[in-house]
RODO-2510 file (C-alpha; in nm, 4 decimals, decimal comma):
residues 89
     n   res          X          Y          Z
     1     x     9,2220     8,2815     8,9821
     2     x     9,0807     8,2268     9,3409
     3     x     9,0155     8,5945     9,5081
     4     x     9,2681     8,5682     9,7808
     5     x     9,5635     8,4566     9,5194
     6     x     9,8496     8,7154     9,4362
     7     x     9,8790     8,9330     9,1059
     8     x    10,1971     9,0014     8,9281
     9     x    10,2266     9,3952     8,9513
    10     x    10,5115     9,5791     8,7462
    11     x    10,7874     9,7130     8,8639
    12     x    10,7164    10,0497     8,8230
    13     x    10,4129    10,0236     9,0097
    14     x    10,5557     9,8073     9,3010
    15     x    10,8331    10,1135     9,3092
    16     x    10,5791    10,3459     9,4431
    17     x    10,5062    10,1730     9,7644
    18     x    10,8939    10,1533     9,8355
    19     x    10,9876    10,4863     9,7720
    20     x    11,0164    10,6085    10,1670
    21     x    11,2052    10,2936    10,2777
    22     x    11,5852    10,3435    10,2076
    23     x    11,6479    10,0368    10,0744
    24     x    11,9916     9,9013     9,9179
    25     x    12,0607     9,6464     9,6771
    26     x    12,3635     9,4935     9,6667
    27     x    12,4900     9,4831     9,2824
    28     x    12,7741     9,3147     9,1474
    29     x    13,0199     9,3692     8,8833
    30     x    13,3077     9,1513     8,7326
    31     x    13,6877     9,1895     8,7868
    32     x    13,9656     9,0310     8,8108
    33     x    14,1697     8,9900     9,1306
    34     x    14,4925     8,8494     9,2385
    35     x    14,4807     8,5386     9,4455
    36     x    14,8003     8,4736     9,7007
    37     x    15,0146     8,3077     9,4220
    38     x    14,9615     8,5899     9,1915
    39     x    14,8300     8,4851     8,9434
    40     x    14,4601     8,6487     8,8329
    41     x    14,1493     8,4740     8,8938
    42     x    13,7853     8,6254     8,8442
    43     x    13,6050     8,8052     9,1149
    44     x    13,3292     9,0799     9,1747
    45     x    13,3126     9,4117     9,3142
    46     x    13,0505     9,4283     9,4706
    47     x    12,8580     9,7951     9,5724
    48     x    12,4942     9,8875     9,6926
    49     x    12,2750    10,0982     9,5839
    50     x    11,9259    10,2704     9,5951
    51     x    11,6544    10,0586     9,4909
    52     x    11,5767    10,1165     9,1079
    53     x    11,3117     9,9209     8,9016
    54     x    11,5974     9,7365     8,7116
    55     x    11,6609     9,5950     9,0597
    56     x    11,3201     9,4287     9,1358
    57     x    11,2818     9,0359     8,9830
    58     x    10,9411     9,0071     9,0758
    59     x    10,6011     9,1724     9,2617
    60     x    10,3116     9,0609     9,3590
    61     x     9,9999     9,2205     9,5334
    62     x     9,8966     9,0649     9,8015
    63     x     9,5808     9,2900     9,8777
    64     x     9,6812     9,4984    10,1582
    65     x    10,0575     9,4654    10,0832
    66     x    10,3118     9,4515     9,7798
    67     x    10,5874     9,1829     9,8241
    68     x    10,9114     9,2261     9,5948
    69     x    11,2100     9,0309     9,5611
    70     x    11,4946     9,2228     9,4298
    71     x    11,7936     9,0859     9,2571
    72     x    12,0063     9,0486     9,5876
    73     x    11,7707     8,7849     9,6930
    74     x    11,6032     8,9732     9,9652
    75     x    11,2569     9,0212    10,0062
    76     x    11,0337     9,3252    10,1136
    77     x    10,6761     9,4048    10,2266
    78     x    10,5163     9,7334    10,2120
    79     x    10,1342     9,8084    10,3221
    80     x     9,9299     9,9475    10,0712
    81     x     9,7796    10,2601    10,2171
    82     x     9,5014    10,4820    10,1094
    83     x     9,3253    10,4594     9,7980
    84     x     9,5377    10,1660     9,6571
    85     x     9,4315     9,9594     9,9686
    86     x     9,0728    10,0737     9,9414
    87     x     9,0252     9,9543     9,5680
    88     x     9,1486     9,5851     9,6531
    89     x     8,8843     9,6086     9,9956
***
């Protein structure tokens, strides 16, 4: 693995640099709905909510920042700050 290449991080750990950004994720769940000729057809609620681990897909470290894409299909950057930056210098 060349030394500029991204690592796969967990979750949990990726969590950590998120934890002061108020993000939402957008979850859905499954109902059913009436359509305009009354009869019922499937459909999702949908509602948003903090950021959780269950809600990240995948992180990577990037060196000086942690990329995640959450299940919503967004993706955020945080910096790494401190000692966590510091050890990938």
């Amino acid at each position: 693995m060349a030394k500029n290449e991204p690592k796969e991080i967990a979750a949990a750990d990726a969590l950590k640099f998120f934890s002061r950004q108020n993000i939402a994720v957008q979850t859905a769940t499954p109902v059913k709905v009436k359509g305009e000729d009354g009869k019922e057809r499937p459909g999702y609620k949908t509602k948003d909510e903090a950021l959780a681990e269950d809600h990240i897909l995948a992180a990577r470290d990037h060196g000086d920042k942690v990329v995640i894409t959450t299940i919503d299909g967004k993706r955020y950057e945080a910096p790494k700050r401190g000692k966590a930056a510091e050890a990938n210098a």
